[in-house]
SETOR-665399 format. One record per residue: residue in three letters; y negated, x negated, z of N, C-alpha, C, CB in turn. Coordinates in steps of 0.05 Angstrom, whole numbers, plus 5000, padded with zeros to 4 digits. Glycine has a CB too. Layout:
N
ALAYXZYXZYXZYXZ
...
This chain:
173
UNK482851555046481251395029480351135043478851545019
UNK480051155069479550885089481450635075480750965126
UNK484550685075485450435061484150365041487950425053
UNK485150495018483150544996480750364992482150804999
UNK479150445010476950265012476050035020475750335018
UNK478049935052478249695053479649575030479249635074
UNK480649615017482249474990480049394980484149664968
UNK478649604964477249614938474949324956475650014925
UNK474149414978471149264978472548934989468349465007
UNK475048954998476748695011477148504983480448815025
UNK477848654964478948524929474948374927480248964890
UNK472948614928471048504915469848334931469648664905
UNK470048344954469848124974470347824966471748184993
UNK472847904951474347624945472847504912478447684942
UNK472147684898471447604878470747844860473247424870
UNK468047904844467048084824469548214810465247924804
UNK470548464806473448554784472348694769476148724795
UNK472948814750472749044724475149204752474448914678
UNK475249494743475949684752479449624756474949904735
UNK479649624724482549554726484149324741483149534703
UNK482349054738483048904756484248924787481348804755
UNK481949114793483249224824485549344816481549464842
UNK485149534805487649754809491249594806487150044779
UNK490549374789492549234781493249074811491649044753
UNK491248864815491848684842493348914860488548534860
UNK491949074868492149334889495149364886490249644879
UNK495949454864499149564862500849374866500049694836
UNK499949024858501848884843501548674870501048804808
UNK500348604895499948554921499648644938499048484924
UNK498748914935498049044967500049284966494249164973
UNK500949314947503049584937505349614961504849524903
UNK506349394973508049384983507749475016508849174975
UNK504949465019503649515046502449795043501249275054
UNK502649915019500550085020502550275006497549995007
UNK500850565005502950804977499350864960505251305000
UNK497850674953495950704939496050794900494950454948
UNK499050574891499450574871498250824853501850534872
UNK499151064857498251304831495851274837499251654832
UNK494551294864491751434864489151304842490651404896
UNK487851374839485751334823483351124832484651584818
UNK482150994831481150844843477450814832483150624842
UNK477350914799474950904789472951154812475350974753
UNK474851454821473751644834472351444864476251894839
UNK472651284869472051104901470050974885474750864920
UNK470550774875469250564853466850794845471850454821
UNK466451014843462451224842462151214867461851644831
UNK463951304888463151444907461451184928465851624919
UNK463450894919461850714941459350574922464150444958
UNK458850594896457650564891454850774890458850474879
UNK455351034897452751164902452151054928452851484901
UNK453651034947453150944970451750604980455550994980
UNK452050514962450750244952452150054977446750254953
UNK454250144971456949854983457549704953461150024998
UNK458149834938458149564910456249704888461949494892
UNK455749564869454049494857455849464817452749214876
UNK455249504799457349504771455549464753459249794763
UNK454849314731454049184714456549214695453048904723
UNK455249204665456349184641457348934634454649274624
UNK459848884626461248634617459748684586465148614620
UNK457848494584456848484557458948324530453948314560
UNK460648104550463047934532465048174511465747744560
UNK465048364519468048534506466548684489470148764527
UNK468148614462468348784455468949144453468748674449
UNK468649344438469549594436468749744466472749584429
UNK469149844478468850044504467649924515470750134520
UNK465650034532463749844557466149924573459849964572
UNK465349594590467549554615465449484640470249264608
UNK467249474661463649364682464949224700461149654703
UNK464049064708464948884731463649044762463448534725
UNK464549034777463749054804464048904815464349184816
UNK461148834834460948654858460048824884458748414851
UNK461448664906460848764929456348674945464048604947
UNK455048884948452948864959453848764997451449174952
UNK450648815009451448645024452148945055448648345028
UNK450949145035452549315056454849405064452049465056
UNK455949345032458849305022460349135042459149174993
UNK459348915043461348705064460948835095460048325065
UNK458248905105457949045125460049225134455949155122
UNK459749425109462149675116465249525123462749895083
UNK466449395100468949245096469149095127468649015066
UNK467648965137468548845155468649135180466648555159
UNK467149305184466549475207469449635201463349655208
UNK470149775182473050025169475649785177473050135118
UNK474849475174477849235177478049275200477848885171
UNK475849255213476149175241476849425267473049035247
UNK475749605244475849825274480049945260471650255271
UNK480349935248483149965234484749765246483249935201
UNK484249565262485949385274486349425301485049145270
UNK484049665315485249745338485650105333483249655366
UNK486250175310486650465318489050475337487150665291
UNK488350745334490450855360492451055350488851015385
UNK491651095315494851185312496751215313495651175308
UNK499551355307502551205316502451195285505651375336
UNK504351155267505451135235506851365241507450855221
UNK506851435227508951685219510751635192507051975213
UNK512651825186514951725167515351975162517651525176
UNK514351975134514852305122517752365124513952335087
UNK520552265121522252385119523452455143523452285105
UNK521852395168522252585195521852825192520652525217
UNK520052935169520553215169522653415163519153275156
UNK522853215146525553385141528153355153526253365117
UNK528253155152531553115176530553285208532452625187
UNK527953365209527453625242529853745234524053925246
UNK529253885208530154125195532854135175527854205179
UNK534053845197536853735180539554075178538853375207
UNK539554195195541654415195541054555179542154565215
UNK538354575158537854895145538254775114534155085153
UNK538954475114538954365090542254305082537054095091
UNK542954345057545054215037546653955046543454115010
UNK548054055060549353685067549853495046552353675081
UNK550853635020551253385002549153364992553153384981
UNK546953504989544253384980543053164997542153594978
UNK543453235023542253075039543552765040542253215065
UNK546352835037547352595040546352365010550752655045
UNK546752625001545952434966543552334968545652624933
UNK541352444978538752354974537652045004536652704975
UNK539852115020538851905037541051695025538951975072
UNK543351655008544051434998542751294980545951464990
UNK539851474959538651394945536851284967538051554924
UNK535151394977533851214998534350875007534451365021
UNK537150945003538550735023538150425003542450845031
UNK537850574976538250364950536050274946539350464923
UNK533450434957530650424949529150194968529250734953
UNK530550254994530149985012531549785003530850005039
UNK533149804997535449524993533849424967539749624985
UNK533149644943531549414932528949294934531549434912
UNK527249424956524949314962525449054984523149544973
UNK527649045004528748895013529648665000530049005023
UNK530248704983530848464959527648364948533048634927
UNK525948524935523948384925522848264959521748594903
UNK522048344985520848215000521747885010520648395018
UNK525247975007526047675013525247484998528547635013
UNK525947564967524647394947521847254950524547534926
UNK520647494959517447284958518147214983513747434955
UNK519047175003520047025030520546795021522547135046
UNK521646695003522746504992521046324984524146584974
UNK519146514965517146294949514546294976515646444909
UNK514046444995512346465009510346285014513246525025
UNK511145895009509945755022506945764993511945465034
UNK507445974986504646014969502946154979504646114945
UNK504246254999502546495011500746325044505546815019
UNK498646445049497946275074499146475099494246225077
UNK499746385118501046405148501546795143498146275182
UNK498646755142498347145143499547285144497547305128
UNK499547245108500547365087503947395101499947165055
UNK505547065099508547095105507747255126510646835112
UNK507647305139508047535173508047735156505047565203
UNK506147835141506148095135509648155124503548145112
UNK509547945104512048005088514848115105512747725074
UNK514847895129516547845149516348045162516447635164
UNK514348315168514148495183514048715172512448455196
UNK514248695142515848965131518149015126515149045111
UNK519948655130522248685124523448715146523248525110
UNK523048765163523548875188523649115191522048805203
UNK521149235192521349525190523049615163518249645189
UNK524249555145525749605122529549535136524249365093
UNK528749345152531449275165531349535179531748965185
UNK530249635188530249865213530650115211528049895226
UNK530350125176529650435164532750385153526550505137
UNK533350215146535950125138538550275152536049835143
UNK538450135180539250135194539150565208537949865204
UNK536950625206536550865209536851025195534950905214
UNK537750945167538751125142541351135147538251015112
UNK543050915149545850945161547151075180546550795166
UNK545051095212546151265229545351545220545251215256
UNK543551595207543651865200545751985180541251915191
UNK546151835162549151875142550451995161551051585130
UNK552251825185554551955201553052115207556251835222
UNK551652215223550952445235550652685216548552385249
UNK549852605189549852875171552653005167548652805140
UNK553952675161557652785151559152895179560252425137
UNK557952835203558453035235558653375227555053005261
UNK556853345212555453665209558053825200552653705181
């Protein structure tokens, strides 16, 4: 939930959202950095608000359903900057869920395996395609931002590249 939350309080940081707003920016900009997309985001949106990091008022403009805007308080920015900052020296490694299973490559289906890491292989190639694209238009983006882009398509070059040596090694089997 730590990403999660630098998101949510980073978005309101930037400007007051209705709920959905985040959840939308979240998937539709940070999606690519993140696996946030399904999760729910109104369940964070109580929890930091009991905690009095943001703050939600009624959009009185709309019609039909109350909607609410959230703004970030000032403990809110407090937190946001302390969860950014200390997340920029963890000491993590990343991990890559499908190391689990290729441990346990001999007890598995070779043509499944092979089938499912060719789909893999298509799943990068088309996220590899949308990153170049915004590579392209990037000079909309400030310095940052392109690095980021440039540094997942890297690691996507790599997984690439690591999906293929594993192919031969499955068809070895």
């Amino acid at each position: 939930m730590q990403t999660q939350k630098i998101i949510i309080l980073g978005l309101l940081k930037k400007a007051p959202c209705h709920g959905y707003e985040i959840k939308k920016i979240a998937k539709e900009k940070l999606g690519v950095f993140s696996s946030l997309e399904n999760k729910s985001f109104y369940y964070p949106l109580k929890i930091m608000e009991e905690k009095g990091l943001i703050v939600k008022r009624e959009d009185k403009g709309q019609e039909g359903p109350a909607r609410y805007i959230y703004s970030i308080t000032q403990k809110g920015r407090k937190e946001f900057s302390r969860l950014a900052l200390d997340t920029l020296i963890s000491q993590k490694r990343p991990f890559i869920d499908i190391d689990i299973p290729l441990y346990f490559l001999p007890l598995l289906e070779k043509k499944e395996v092979l089938s499912r890491l060719r789909l893999r292989k298509r799943f990068l190639e088309k996220v590899k395609g949308w990153l170049a694209d915004n590579l392209e238009l990037s000079q909309e983006f400030p310095p940052h931002q392109r690095m980021l882009l440039r540094h997942h398509l890297n690691l996507l070059n790599a997984e690439e590249s690591f999906a293929d040596d594993m192919i031969k090694i499955v068809k070895s089997y």
